[in-house]
N, C-alpha and C positions, 0 to 999 in steps of 0.2 A: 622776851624769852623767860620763860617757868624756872621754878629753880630743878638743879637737876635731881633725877629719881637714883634710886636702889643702884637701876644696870648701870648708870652712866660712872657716878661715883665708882663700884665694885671694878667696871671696865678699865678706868684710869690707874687705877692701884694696880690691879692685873699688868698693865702698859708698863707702870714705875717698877714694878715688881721686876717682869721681864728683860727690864734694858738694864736692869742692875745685874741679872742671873747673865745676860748677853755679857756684860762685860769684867764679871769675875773671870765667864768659862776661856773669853779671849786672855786675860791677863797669865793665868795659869795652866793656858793650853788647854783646858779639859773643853773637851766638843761636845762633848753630853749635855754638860752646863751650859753649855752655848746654844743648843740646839732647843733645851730646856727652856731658856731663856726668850726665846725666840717664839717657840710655842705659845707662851705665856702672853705675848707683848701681841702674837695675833688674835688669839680669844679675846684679850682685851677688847683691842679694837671692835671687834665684833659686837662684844656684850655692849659696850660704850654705845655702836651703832644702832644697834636694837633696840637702849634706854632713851636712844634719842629721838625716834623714830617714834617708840609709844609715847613721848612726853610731846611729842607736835600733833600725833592724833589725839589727843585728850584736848590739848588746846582749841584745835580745830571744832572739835563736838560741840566746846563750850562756848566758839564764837557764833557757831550755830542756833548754839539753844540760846546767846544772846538776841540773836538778831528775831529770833521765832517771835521772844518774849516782847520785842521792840515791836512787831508787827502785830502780835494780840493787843497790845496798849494802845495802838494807832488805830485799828480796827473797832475796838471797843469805844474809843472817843467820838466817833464817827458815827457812829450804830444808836449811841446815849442822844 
């Protein structure tokens, strides 16, 4: 596992953000804050979702373009 990007980091603060605004708005009754909160802790997830999702297709590219590079090398020792 890569380390994580931009959305994934942003997504979790977004999450920690949320479940802190979730539980001021339950402490002092305010629903707005709570619903705010809520909001907040789902886009997270989402963006987190997204970063994680682009950070395994970049992986994926470069296990590729490994194995391409291992197959030209094998190819090329063969050919010499």
């Amino acid at each position: 596992m890569g380390l994580p990007n931009r959305d994934e980091v942003e997504g979790k603060l977004d999450q920690a953000k949320g479940a802190a605004k979730e539980t001021v708005g339950r402490a002092i009754n305010d629903r707005d804050l709570e619903s705010e909160g809520n909001a907040d802790r789902t886009g997270g997830k989402v963006q987190e979702g997204f970063g994680t999702a682009k950070r395994k297709v970049g992986e994926a590219i470069e296990d590729i373009g490994e194995s391409i590079g291992k197959w030209r090398r094998t190819l090329r020792c063969c050919l010499t």
